[in-house]
DRENPA-3360 file (N, C-alpha, C; in nm, 2 decimals, always signed):
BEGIN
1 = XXXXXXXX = +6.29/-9.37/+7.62/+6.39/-9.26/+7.61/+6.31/-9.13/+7.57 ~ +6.23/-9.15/+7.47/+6.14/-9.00/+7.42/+6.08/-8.95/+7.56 ~ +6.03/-9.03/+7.65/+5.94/-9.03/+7.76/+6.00/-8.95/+7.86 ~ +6.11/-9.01/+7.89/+6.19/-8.92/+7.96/+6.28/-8.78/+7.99 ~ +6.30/-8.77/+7.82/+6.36/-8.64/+7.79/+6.35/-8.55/+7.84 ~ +6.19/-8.49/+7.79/+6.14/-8.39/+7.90/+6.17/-8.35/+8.01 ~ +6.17/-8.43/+8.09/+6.16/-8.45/+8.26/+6.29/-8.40/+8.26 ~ +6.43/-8.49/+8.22/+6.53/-8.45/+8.21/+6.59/-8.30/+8.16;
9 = XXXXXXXX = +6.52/-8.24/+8.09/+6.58/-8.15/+8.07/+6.49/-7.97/+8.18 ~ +6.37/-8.06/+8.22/+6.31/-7.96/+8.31/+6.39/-7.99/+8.39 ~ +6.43/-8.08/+8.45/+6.54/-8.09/+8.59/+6.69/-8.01/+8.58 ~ +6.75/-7.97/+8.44/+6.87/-7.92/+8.43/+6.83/-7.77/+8.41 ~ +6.68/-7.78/+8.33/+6.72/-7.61/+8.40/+6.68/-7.58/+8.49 ~ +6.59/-7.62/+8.56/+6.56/-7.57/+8.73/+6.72/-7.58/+8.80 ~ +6.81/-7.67/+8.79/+6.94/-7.71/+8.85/+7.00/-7.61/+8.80 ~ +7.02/-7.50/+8.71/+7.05/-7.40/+8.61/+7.02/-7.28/+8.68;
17 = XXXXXXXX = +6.88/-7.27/+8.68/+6.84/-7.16/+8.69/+6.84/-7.11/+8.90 ~ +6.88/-7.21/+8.97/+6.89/-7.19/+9.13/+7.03/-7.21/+9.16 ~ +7.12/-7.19/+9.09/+7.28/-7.25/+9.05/+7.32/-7.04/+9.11 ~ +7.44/-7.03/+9.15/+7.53/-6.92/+9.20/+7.47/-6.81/+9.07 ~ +7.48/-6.80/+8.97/+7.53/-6.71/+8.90/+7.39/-6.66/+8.83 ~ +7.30/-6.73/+8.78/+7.22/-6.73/+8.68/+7.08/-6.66/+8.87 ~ +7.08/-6.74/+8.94/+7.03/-6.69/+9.07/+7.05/-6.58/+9.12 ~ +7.21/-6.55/+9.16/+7.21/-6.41/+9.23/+7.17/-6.32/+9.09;
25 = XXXXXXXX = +7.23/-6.32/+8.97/+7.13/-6.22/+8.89/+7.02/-6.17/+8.90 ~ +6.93/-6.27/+8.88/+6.78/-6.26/+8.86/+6.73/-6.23/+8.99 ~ +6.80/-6.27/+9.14/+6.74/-6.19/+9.25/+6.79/-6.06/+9.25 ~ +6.89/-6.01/+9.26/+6.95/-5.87/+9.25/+6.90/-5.81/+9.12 ~ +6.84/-5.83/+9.06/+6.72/-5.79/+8.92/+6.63/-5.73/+8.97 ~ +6.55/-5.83/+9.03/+6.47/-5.79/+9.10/+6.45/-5.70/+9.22 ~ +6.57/-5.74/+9.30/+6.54/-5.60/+9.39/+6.57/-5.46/+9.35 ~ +6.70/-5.48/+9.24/+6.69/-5.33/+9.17/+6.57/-5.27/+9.09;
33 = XXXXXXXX = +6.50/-5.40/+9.04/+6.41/-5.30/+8.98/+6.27/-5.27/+9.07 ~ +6.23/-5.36/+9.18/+6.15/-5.32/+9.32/+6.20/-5.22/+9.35 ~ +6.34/-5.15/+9.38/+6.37/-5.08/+9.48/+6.39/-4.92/+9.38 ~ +6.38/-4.97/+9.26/+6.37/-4.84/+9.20/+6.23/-4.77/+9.14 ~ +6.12/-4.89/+9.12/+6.01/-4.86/+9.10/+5.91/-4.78/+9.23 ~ +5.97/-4.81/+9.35/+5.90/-4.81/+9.47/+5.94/-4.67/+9.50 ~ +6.10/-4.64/+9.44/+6.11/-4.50/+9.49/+6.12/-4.39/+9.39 ~ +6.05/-4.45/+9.22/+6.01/-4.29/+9.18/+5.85/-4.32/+9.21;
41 = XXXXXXXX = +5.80/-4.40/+9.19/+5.63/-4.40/+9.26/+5.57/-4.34/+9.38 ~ +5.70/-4.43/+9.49/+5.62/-4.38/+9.60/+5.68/-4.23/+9.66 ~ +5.75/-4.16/+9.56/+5.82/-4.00/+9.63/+5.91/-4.02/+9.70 ~ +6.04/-4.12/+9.69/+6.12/-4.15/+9.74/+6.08/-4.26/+9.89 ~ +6.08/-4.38/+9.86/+6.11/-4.46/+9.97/+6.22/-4.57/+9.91 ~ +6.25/-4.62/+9.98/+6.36/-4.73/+9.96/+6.30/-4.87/+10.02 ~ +6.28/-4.97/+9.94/+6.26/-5.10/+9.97/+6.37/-5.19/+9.99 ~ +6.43/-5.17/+9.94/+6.54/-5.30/+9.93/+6.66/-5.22/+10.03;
49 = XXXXXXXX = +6.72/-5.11/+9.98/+6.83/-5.04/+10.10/+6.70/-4.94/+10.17 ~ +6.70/-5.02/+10.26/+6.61/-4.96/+10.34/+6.68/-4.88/+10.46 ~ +6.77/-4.88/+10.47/+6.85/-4.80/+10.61/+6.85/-4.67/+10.49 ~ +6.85/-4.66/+10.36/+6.84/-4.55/+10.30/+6.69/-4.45/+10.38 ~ +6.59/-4.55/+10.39/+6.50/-4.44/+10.43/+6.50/-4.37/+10.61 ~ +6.61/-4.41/+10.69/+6.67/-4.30/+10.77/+6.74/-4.19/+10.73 ~ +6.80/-4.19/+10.68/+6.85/-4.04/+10.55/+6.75/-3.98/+10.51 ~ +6.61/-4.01/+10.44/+6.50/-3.96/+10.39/+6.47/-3.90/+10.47;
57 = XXXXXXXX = +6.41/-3.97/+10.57/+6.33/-3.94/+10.75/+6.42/-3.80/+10.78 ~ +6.52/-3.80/+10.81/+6.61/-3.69/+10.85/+6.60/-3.58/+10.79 ~ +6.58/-3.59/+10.63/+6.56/-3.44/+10.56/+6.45/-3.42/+10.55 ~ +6.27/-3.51/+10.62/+6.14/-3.49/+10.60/+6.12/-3.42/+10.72 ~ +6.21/-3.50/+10.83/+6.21/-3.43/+10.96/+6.27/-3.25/+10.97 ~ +6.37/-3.25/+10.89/+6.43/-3.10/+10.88/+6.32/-3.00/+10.80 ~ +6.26/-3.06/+10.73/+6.15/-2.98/+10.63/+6.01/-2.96/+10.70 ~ +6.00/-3.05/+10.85/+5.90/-3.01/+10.92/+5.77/-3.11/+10.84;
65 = XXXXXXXX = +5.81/-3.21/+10.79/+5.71/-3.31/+10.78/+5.68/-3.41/+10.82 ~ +5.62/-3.43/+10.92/+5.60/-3.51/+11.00/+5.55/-3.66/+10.97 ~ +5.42/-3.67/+10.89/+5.38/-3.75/+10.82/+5.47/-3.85/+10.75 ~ +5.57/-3.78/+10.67/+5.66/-3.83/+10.57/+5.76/-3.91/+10.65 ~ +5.80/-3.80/+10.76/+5.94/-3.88/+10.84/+5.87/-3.97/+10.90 ~ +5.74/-4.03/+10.99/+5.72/-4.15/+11.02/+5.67/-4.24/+10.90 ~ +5.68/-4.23/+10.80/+5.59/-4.34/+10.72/+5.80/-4.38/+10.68 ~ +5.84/-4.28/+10.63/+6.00/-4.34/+10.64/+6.08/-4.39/+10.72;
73 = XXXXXXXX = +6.01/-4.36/+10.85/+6.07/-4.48/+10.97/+6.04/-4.56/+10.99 ~ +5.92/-4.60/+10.96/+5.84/-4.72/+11.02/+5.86/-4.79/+10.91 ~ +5.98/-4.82/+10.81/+6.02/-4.90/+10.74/+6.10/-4.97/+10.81 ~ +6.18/-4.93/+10.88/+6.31/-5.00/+10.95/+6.24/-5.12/+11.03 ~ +6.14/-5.09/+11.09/+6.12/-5.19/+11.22/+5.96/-5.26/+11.12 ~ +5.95/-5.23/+10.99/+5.91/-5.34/+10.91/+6.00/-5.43/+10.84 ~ +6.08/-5.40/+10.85/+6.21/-5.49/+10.79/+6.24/-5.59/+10.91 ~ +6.27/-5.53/+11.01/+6.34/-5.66/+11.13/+6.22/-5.70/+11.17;
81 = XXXXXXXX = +6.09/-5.67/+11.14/+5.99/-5.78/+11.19/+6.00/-5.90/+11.07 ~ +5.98/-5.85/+10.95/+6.01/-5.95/+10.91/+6.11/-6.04/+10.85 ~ +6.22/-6.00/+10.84/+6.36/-6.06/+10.90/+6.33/-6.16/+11.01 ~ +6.29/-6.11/+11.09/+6.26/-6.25/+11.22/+6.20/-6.35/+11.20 ~ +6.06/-6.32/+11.13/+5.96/-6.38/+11.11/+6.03/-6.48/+10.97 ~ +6.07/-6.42/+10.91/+6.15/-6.52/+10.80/+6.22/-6.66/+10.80 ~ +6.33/-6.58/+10.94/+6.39/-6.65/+11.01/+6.32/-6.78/+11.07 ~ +6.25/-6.74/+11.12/+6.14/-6.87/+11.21/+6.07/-6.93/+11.09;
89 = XXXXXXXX = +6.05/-6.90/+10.97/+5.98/-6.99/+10.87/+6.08/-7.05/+10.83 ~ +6.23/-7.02/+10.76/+6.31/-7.10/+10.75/+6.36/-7.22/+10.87 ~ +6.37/-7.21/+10.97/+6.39/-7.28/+11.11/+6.29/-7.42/+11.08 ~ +6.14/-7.37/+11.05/+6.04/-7.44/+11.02/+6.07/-7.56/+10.94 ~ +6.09/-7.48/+10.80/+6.12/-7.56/+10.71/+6.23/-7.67/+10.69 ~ +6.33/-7.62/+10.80/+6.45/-7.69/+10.78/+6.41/-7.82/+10.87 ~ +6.27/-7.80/+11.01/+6.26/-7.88/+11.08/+6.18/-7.99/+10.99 ~ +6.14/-7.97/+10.91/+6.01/-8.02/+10.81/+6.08/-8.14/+10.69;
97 = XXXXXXXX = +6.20/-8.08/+10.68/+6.27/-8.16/+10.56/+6.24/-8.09/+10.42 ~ +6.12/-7.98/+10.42/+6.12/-7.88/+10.34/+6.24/-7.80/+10.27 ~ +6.25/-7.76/+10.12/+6.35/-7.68/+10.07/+6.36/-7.54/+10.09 ~ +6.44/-7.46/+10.19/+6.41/-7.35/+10.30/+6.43/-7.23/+10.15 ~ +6.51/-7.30/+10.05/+6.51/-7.18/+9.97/+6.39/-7.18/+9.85 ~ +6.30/-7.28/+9.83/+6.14/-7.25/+9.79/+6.06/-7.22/+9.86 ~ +6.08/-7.24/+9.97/+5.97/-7.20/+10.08/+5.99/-7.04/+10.10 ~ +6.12/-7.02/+10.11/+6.13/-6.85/+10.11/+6.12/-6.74/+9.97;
105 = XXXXXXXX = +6.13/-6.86/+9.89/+6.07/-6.75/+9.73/+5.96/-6.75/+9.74 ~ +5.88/-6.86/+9.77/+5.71/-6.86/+9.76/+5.70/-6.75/+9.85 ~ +5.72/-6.76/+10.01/+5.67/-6.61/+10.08/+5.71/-6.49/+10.00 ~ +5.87/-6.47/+9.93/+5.86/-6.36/+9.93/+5.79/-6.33/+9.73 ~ +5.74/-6.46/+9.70/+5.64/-6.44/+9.57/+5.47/-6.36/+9.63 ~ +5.42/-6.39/+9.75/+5.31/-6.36/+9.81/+5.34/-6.24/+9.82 ~ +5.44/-6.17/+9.87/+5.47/-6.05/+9.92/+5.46/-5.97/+9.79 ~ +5.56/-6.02/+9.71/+5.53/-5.90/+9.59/+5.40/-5.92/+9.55;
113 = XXXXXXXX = +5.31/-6.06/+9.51/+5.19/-6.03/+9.51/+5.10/-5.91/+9.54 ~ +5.09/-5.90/+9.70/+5.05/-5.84/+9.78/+5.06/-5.68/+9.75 ~ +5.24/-5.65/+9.69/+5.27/-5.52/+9.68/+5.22/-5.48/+9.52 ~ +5.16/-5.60/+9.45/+5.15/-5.52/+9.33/+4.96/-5.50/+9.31 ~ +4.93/-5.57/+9.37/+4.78/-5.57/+9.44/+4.76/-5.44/+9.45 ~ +4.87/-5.38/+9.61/+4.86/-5.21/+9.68/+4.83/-5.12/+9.61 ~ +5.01/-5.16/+9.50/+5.01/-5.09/+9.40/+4.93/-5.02/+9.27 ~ +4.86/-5.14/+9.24/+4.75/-5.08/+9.13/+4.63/-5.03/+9.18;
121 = XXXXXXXX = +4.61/-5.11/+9.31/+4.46/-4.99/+9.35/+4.43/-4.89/+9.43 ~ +4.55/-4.82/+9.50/+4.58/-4.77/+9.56/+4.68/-4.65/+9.51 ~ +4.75/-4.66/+9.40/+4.83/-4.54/+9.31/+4.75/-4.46/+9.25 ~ +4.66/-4.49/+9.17/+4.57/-4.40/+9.12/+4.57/-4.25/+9.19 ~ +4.51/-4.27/+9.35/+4.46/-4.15/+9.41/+4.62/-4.10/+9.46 ~ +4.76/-4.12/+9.39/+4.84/-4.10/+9.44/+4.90/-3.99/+9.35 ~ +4.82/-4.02/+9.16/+4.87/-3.92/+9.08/+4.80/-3.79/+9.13 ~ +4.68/-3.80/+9.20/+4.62/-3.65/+9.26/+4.70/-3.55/+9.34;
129 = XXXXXXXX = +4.73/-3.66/+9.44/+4.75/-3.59/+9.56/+4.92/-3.71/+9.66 ~ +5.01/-3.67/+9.69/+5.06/-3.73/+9.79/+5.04/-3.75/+9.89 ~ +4.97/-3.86/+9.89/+4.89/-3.91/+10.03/+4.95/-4.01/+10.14 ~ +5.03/-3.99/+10.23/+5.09/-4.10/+10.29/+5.03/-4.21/+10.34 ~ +4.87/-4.21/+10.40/+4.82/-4.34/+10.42/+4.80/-4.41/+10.26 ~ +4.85/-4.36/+10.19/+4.83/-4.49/+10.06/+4.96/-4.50/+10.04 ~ +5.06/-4.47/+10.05/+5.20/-4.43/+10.04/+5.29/-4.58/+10.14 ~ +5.23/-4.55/+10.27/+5.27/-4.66/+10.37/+5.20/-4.78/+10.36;
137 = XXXXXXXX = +5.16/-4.81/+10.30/+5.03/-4.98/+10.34/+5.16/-5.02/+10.16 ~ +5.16/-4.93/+10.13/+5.26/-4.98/+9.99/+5.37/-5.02/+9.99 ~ +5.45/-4.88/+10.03/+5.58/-4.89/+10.10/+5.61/-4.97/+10.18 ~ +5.54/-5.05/+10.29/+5.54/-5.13/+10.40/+5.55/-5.31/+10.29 ~ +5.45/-5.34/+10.19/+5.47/-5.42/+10.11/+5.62/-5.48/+10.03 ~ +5.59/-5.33/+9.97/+5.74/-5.35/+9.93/+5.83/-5.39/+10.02 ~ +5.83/-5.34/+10.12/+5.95/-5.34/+10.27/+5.99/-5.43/+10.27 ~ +5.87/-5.53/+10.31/+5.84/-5.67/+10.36/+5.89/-5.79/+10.23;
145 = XXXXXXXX = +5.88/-5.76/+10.11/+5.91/-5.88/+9.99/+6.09/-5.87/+10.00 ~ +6.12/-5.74/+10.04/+6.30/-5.74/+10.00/+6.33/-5.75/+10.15 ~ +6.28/-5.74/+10.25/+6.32/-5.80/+10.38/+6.33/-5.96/+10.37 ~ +6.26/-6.02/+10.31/+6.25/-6.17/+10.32/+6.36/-6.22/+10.18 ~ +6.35/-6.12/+10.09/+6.50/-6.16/+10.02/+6.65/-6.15/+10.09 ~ +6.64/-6.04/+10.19/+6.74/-6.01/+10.27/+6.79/-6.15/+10.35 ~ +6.67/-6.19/+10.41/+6.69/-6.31/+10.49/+6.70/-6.45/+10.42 ~ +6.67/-6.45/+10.30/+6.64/-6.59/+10.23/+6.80/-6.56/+10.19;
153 = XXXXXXXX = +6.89/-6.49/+10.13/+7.07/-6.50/+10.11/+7.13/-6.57/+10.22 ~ +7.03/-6.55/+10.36/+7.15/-6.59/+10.47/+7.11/-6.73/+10.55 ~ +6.97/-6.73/+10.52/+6.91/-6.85/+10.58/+6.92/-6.97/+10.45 ~ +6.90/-6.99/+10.30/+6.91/-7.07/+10.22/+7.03/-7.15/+10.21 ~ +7.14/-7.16/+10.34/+7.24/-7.29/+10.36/+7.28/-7.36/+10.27 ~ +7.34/-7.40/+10.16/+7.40/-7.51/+10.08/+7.34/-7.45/+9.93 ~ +7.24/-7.37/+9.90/+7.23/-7.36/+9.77/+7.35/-7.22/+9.72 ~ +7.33/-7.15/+9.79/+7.50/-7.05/+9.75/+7.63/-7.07/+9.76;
161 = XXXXXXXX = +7.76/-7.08/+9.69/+7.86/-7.15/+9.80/+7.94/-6.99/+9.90 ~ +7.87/-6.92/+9.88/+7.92/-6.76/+9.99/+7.80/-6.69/+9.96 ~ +7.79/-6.64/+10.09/+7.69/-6.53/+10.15/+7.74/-6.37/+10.01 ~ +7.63/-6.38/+9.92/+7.62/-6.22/+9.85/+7.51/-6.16/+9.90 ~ +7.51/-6.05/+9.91/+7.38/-5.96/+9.95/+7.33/-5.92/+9.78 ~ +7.22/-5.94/+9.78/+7.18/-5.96/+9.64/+7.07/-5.76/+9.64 ~ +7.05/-5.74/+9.76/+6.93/-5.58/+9.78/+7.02/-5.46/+9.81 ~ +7.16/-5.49/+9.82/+7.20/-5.35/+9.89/+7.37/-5.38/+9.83;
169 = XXXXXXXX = +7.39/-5.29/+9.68/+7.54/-5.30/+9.63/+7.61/-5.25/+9.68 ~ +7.65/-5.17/+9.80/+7.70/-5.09/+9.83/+7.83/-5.20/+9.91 ~ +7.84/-5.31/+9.95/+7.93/-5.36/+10.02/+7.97/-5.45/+9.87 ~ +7.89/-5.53/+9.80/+7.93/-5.59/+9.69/+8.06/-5.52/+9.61 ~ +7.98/-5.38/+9.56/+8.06/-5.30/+9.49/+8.23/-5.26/+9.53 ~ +8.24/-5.31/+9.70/+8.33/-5.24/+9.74/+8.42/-5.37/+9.78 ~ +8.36/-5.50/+9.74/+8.43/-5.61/+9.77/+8.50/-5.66/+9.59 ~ +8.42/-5.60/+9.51/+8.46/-5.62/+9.33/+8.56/-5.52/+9.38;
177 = XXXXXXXX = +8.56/-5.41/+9.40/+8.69/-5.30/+9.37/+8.81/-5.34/+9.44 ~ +8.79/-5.40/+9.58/+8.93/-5.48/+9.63/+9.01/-5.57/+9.57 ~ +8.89/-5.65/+9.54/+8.98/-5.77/+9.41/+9.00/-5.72/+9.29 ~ +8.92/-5.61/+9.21/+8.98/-5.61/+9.10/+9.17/-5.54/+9.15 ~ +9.21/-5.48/+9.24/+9.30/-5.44/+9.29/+9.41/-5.53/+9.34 ~ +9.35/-5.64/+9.39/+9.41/-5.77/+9.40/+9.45/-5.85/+9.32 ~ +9.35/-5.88/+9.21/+9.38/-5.91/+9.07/+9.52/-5.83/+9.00 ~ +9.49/-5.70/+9.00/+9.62/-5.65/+8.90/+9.75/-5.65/+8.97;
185 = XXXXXXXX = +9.73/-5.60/+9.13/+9.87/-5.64/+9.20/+9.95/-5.78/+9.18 ~ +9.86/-5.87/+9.19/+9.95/-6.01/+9.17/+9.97/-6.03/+9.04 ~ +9.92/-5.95/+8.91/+9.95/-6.03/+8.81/+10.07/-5.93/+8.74 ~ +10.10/-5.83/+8.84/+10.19/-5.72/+8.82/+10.32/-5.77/+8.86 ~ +10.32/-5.80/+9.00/+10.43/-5.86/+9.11/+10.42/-5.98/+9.12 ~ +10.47/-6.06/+9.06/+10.48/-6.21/+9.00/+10.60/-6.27/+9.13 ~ +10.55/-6.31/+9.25/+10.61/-6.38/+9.30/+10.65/-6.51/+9.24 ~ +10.82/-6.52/+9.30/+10.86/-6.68/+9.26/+10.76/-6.83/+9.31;
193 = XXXXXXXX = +10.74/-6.80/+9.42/+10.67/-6.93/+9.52/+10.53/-6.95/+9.48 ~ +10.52/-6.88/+9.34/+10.33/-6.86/+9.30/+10.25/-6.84/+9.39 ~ +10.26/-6.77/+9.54/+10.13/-6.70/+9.55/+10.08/-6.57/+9.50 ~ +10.15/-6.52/+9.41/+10.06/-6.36/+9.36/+9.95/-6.50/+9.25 ~ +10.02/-6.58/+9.16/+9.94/-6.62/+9.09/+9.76/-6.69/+9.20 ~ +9.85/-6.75/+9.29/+9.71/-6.82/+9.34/+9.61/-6.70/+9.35 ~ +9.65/-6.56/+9.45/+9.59/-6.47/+9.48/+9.51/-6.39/+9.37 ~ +9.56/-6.42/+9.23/+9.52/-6.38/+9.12/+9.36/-6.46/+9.09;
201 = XXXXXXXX = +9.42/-6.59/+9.09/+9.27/-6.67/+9.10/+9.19/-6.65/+9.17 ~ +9.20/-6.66/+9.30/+9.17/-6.63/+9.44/+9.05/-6.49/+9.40 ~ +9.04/-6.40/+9.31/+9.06/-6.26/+9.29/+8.91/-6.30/+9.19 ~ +9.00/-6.35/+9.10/+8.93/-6.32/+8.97/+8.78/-6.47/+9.03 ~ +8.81/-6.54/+9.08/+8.70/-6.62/+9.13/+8.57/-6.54/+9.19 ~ +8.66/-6.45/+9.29/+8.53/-6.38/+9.36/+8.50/-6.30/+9.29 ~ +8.55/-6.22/+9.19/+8.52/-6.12/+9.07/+8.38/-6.19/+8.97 ~ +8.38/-6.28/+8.98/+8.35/-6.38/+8.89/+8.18/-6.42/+8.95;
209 = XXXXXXXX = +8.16/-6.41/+9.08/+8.05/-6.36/+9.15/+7.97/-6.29/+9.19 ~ +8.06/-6.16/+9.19/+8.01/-6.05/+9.25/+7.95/-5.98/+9.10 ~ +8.02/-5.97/+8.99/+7.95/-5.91/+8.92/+7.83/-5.93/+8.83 ~ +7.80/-6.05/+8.81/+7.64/-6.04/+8.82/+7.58/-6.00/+8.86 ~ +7.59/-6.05/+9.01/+7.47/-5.97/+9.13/+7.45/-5.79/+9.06 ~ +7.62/-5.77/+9.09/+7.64/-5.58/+9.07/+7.54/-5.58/+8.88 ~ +7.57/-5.62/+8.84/+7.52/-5.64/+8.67/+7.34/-5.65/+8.66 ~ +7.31/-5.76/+8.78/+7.17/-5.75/+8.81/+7.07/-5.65/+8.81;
217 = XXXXXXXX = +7.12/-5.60/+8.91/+7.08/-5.50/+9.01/+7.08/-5.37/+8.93 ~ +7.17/-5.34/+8.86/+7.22/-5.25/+8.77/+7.08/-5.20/+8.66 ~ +7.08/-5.35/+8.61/+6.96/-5.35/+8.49/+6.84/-5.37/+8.57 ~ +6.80/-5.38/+8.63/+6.69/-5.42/+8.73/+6.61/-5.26/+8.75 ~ +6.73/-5.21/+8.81/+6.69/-5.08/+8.82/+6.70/-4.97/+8.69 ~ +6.78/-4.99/+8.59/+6.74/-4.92/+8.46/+6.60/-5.01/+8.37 ~ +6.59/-5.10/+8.40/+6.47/-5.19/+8.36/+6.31/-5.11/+8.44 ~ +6.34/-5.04/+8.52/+6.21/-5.07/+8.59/+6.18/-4.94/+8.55;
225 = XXXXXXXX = +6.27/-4.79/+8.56/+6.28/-4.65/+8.51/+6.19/-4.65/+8.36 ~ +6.21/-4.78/+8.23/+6.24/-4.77/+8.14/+6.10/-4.82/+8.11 ~ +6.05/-4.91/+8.22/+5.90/-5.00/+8.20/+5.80/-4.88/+8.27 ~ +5.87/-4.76/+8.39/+5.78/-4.67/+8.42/+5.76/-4.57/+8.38 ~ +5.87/-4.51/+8.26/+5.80/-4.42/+8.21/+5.74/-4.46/+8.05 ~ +5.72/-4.56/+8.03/+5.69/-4.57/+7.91/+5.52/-4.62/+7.97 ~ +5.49/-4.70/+8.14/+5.38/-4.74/+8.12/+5.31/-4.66/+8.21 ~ +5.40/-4.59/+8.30/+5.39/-4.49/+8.41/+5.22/-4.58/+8.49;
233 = XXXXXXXX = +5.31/-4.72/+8.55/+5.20/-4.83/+8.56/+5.25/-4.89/+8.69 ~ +5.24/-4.94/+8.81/+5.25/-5.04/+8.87/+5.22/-5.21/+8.86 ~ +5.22/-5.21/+8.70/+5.15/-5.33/+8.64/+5.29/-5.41/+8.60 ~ +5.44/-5.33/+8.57/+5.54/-5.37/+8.56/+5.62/-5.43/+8.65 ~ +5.56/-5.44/+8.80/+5.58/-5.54/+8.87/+5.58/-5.69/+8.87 ~ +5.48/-5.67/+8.75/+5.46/-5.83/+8.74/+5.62/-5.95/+8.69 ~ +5.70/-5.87/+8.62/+5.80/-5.93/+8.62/+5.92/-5.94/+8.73 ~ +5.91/-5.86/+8.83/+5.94/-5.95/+8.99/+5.89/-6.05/+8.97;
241 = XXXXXXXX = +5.75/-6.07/+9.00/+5.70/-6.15/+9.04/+5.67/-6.28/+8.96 ~ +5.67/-6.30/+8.86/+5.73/-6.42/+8.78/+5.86/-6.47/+8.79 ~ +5.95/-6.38/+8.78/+6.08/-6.41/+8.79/+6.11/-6.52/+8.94 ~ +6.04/-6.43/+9.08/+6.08/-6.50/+9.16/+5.98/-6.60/+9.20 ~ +5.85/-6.62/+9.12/+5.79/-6.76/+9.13/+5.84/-6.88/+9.02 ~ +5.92/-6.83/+8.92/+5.96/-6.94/+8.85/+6.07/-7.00/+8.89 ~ +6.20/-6.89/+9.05/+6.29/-6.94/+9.07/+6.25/-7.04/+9.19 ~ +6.09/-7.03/+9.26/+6.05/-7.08/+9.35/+6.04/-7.25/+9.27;
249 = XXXXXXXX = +5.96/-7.25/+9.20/+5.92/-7.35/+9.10/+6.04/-7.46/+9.07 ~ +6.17/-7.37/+9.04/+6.30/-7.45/+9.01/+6.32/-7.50/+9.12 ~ +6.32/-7.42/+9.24/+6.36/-7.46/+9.37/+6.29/-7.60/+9.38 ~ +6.18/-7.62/+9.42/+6.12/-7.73/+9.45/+6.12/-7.83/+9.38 ~ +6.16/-7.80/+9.25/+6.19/-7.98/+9.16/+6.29/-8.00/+9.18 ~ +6.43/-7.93/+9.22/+6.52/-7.95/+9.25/+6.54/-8.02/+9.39 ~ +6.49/-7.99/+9.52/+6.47/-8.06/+9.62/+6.47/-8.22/+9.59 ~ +6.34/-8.28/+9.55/+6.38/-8.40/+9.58/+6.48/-8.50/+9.57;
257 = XXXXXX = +6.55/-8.43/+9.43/+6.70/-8.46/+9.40/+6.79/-8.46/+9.47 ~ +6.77/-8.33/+9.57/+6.90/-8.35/+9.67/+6.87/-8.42/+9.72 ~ +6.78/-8.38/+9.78/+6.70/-8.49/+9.94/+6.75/-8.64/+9.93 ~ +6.70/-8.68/+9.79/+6.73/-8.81/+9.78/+6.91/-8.84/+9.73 ~ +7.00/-8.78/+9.71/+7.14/-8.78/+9.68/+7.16/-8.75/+9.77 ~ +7.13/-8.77/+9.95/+7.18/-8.71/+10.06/+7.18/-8.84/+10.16;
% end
């Protein structure tokens, strides 16, 4: 009994911590606070809402800067490369009998790796001067870790029970404001045949999801403001990148459990 405890209780929180709620937090954490560190550092780029940096491109392009508007376009078609490329590793894994949603935190654990690597040796010559070839090999990292979170929401099958976008609140935000609206209408207009009531549930259920993610993302991005001006460091990346190797870690002890309950 003493022998086994352990084991049992590492297995409830990995089953915990890769679960709807406690998960989409800690990834929408993370992208807010990537997508906000990336764009007071790198002079405005966007990692995570990256269709943001077509808007950028357009006012670098009106200001006659040429440099700036391609290193902010050549995010987009770093994103759908690897989007695809994600895609085909998930495909992989699924052919393998592999857990497609460990397999996709580990890549996108490499990735931040990678970007926090850029980041520290490569920022330095950035307090001098804004230099776009150090700017883009960065930016493009970043790109690449929240492109592969992008795809890991839609390709990880059976561990979410609905598609949330955990990098871009903009449609979250606007699916919490419908239901909270839905919510008060049914619990206003009290049909006899109880569907305001079901609709109420119906409401508060998805409310019930979505605001973590929005809650995440929130502090993620006041988290990262708060770690960069106090360390004015690219070193505060490291907590991405723990975060999403420890939900990698859960991921795969959790696998054989299912596998074998299947």
């Amino acid at each position: 009994m003493v022998a086994t405890s352990p084991t049992k209780t590492s297995f409830s929180l990995s089953a915990f911590l890769i679960s709807d709620g406690p998960a989409g937090f800690l990834l929408s954490w993370v992208a807010g606070f990537v997508d906000t560190s990336a764009f007071i550092i790198l002079f405005g780029i966007f990692t995570a809402h990256v269709t943001g940096n077509i808007a950028l491109a357009g006012s670098s392009f009106v200001s006659s800067d040429g440099e700036t508007t391609i290193t902010r376009l050549l995010m987009l078609p770093t994103f759908m490369l690897t989007v695809a490329l994600t895609s085909l590793l998930a495909r992989h894994a699924r052919r393998k009998g592999w857990s497609v949603f460990a397999v996709l935190l580990t890549a996108e654990a490499i990735a931040l790796g990678v970007f926090l690597l850029l980041g520290t040796s490569l920022s330095p010559a950035l307090l001098l001067d804004v230099q776009e070839e150090y700017i883009l090999p960065i930016g493009m990292a970043g790109v690449v870790s929240m492109a592969i979170q992008n795809a890991l929401m839609k390709e990880a099958k059976g561990v979410f029970k609905s598609y949330i976008p955990t990098t871009v609140m903009t449609g979250n935000t606007t699916q919490l404001t419908i239901d909270i609206v839905q919510f008060l209408s049914a619990k206003l207009s009290r049909s006899p045949d109880g569907t305001s009531e079901q609709e109420a549930e119906e409401a508060l259920e998805r409310m019930g999801r979505f605001v973590p993610v929005i809650l995440g993302f929130g502090l993620g991005g006041l988290g990262a403001a708060v770690f960069i001006l106090l360390s004015e460091s690219w070193w505060s990346l490291v907590f991405p990148l723990v975060i999403i190797s420890t939900l990698a870690a859960a991921a795969y002890i959790q696998h054989p459990r299912s596998t074998s309950s299947t």
